[in-house]
PASEBA-1860 file (N, C-alpha, C; in nm, 3 decimals):
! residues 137
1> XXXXXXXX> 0.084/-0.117/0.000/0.000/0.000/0.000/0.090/0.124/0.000 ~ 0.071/0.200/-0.115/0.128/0.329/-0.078/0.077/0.444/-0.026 ~ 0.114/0.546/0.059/0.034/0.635/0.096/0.147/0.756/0.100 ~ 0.023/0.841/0.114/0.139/0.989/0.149/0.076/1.085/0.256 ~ 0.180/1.161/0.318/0.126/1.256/0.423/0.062/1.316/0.384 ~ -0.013/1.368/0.505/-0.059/1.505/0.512/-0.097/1.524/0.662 ~ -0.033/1.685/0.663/-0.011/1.752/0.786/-0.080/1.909/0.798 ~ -0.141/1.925/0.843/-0.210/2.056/0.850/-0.172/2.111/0.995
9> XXXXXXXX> -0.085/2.277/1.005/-0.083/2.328/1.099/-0.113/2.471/1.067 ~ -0.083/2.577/1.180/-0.087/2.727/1.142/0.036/2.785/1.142 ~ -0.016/2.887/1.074/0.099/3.029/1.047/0.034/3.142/1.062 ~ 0.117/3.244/1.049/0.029/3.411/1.077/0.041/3.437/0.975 ~ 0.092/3.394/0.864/0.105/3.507/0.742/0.143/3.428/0.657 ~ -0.012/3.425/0.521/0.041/3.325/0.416/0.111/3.367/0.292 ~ 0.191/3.494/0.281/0.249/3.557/0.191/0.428/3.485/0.297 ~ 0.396/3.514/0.385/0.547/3.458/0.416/0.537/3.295/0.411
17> XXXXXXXX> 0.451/3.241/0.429/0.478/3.100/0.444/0.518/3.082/0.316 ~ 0.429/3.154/0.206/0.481/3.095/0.033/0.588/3.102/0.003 ~ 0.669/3.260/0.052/0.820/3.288/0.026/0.908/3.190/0.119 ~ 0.860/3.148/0.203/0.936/2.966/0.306/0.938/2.899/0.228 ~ 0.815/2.830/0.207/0.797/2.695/0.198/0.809/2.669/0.053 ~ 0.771/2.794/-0.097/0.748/2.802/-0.181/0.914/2.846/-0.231 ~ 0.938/2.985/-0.194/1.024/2.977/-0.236/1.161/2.939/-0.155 ~ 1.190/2.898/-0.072/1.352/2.908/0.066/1.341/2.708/0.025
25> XXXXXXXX> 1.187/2.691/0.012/1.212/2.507/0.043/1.185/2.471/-0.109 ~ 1.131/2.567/-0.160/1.108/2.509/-0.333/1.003/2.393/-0.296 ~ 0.934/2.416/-0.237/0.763/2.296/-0.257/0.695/2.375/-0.359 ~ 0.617/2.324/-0.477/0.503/2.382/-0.511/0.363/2.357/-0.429 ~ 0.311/2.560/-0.516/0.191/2.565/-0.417/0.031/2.494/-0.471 ~ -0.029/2.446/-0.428/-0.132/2.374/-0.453/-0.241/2.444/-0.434 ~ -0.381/2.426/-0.428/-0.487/2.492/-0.360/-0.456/2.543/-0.282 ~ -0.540/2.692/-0.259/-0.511/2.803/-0.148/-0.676/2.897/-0.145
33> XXXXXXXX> -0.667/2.921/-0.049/-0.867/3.040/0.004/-0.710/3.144/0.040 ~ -0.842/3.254/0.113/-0.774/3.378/0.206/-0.758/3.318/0.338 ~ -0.715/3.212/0.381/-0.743/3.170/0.487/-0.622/3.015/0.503 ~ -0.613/2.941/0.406/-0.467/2.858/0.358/-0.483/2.864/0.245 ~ -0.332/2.738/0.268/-0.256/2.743/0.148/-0.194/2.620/0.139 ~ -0.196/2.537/0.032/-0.116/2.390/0.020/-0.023/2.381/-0.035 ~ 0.083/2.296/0.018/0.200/2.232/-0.074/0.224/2.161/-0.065 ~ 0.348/2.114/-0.172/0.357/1.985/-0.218/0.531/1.981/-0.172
41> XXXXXXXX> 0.532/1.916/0.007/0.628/1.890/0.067/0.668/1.776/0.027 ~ 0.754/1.767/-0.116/0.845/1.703/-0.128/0.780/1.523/-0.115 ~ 0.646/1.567/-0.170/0.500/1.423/-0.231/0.415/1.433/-0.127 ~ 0.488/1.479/-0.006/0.339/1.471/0.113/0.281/1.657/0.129 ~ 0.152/1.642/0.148/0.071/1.710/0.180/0.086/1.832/0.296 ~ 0.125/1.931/0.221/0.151/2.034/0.381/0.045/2.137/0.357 ~ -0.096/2.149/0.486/-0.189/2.277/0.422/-0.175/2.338/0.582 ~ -0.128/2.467/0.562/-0.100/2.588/0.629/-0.211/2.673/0.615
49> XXXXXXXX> -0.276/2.696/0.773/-0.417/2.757/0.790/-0.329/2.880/0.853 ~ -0.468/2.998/0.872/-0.394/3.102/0.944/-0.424/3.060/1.105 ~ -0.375/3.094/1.202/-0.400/3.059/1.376/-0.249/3.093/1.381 ~ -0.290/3.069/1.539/-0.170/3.100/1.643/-0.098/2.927/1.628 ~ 0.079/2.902/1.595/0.146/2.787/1.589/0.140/2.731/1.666 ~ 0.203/2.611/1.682/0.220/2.542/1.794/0.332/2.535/1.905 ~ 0.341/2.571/2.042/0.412/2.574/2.099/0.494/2.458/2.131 ~ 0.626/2.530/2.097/0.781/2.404/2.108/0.851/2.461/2.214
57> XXXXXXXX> 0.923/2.353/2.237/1.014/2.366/2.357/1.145/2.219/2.344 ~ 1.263/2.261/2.306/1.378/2.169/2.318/1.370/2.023/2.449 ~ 1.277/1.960/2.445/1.317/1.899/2.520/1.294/1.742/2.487 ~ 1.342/1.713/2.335/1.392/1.583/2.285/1.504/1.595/2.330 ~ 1.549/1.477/2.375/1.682/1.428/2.385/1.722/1.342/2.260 ~ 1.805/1.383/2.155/1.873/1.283/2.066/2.015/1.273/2.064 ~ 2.037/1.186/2.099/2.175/1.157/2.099/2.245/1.255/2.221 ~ 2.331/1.341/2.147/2.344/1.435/2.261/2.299/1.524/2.257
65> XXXXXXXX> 2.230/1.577/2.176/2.111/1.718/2.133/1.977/1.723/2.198 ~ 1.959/1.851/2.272/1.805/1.848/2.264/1.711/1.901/2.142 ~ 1.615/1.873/2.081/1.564/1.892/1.968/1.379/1.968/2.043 ~ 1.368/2.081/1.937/1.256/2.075/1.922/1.136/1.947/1.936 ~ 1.042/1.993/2.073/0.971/1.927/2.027/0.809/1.998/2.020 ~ 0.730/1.985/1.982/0.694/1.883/1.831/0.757/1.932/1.757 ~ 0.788/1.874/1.621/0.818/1.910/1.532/0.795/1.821/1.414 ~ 0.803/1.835/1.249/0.767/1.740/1.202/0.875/1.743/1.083
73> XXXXXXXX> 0.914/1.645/0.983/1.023/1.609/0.884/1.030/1.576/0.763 ~ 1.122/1.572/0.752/1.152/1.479/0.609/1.284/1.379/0.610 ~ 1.282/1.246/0.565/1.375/1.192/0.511/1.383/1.191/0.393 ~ 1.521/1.190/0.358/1.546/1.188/0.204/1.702/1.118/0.163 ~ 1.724/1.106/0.051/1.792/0.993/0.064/1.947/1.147/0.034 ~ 2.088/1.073/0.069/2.182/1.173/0.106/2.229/1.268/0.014 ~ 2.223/1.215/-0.163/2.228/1.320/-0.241/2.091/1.428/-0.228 ~ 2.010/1.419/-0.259/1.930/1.501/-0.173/1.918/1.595/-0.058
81> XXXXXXXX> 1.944/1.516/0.029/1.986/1.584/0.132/2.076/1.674/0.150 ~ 2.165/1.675/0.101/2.302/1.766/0.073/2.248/1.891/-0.005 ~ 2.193/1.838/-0.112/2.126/1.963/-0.205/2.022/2.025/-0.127 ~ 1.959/2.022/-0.061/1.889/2.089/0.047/1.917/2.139/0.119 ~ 2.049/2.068/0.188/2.110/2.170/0.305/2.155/2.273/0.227 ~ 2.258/2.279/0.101/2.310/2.376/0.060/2.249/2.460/0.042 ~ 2.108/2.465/-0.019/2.015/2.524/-0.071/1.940/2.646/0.097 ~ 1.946/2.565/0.202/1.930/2.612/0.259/2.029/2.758/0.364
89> XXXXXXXX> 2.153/2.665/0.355/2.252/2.767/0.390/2.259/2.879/0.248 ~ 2.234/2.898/0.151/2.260/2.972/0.029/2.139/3.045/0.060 ~ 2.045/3.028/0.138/1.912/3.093/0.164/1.921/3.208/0.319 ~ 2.033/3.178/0.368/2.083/3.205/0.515/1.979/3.160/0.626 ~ 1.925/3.043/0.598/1.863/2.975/0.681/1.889/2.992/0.831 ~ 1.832/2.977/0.951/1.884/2.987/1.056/1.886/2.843/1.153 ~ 1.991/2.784/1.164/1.955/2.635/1.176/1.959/2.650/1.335 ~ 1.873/2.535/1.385/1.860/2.508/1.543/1.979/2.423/1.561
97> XXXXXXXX> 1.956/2.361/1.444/2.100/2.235/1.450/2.175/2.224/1.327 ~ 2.274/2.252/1.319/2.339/2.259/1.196/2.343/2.141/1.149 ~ 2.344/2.129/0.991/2.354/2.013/0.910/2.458/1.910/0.998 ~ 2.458/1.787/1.018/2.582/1.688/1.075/2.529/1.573/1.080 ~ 2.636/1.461/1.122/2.623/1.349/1.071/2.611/1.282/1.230 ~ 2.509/1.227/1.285/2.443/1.174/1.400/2.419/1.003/1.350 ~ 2.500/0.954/1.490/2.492/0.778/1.469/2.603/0.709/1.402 ~ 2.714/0.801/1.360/2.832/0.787/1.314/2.855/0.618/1.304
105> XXXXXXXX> 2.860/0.545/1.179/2.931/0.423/1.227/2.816/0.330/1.305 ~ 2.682/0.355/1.320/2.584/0.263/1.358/2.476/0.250/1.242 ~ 2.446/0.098/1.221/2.321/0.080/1.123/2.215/0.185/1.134 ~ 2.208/0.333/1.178/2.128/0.398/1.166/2.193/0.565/1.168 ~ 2.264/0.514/1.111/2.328/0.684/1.082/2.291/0.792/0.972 ~ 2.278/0.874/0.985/2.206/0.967/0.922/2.254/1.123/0.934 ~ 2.213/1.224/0.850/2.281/1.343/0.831/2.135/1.431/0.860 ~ 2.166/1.515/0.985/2.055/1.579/1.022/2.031/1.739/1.041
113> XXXXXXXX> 1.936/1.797/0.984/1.971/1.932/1.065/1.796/1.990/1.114 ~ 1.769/2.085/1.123/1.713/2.134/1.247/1.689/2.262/1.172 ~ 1.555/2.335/1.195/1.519/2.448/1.111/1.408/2.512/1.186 ~ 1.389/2.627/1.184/1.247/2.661/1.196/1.166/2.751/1.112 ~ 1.041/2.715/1.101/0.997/2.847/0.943/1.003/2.956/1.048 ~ 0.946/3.059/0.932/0.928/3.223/0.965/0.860/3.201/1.106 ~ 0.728/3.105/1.144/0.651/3.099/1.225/0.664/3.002/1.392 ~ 0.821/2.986/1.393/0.885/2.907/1.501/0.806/2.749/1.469
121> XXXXXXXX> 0.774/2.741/1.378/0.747/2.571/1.377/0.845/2.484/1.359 ~ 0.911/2.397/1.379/1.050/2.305/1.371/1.043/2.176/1.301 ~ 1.134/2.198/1.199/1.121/2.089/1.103/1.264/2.056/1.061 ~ 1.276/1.901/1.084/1.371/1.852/1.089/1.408/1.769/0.978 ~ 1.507/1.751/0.939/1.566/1.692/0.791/1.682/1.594/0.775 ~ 1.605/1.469/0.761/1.743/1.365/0.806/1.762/1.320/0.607 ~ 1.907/1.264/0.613/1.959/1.236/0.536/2.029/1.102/0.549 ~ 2.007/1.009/0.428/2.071/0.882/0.448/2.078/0.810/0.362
129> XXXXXXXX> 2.235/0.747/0.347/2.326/0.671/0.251/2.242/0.550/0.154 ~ 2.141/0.514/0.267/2.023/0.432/0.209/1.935/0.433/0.292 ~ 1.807/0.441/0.233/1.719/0.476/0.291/1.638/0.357/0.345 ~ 1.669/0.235/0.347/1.683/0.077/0.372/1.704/0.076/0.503 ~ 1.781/0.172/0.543/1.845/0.200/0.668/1.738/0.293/0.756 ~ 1.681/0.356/0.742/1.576/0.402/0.823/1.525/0.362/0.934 ~ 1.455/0.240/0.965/1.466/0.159/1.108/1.561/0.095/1.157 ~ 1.642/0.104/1.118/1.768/-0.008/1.131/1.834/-0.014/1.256
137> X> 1.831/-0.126/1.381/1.859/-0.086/1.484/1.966/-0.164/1.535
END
C-alpha cells in the first residue's frame, strides 16, 4: 500500500509561508482560500491555515542534542539531502541544529539538521546513505 502525508498546521502570514515553503524550500503551491494554502512537501501534503502555531520547547533528547519538540520532517535519501542543506545555507537559513552526521558508524546513521519556518514551527531533515536503513537498529 502506498500512501502519502498530510499535515495541516498554522501560520500568521500566508504571503510569508509561500516565500518559506514556496520559495527558501522550493515545494510547489497547490490549492489556497484567504485563509490557507497547500503544498507539495516534497509528495506529502503540507496545508497551512492562518492561527496561532504550535508551541515548542527543546526537550527531545537525541543523541546528545536536545531537539525541538513537536516538530515534524523529512527523510530523504543523502544526495538530496546535501542539495537541500546547501540550498538552505545559500538561503541564510537559521539552523537550530546545523547540518551533521548523527549515529556515526551505527546501522542507523544519518545526516541531520534542524530548522524553523518564519513561524517558530520546527522541522527537521534527516539524510541517508540508504534509505533501507531508516529503522535499522
Amino acid at each position: 500500500m502506498r500512501s502519502l502525508f498530510h499535515f495541516a498546521f498554522n501560520v500568521t502570514d500566508l504571503d510569508v509561508a509561500r516565500r518559506f515553503y514556496g520559495g527558501v524550500l522550493g515545494c510547489a503551491e497547490g490549492r489556497s482560500t484567504a485563509t490557507w494554502v497547500d503544498f507539495d512537501f516534497f509528495g506529502h501534503q503540507l496545508s497551512l491555515h492562518l492561527g496561532q502555531p504550535f508551541t515548542t520547547a527543546a526537550t527531545g533528547l537525541v543523541g546528545e542534542h536536545r531537539v525541538p519538540m513537536s516538530h515534524f520532517g523529512l527523510v530523504l535519501a543523502l544526495p538530496d539531502w546535501q542539495t537541500l542543506a546547501q540550498r538552505l545555507r545559500d538561503a541564510g537559513a537559521a539552523f537550530v541544529l546545523e547540518p551533521q552526521l548523527r549515529f556515526a558508524g551505527q546501522p542507523g546513521a544519518q545526516w541531520i539538521l534542524f530548522i524553523l519556518d518564519p513561524f517558530g514551527n520546527p522541522i527537521e531533515i534527516k539524510g541517508f546513505a540508504s534509505l533501507d536503513n531508516l529503522y535499522a537498529a
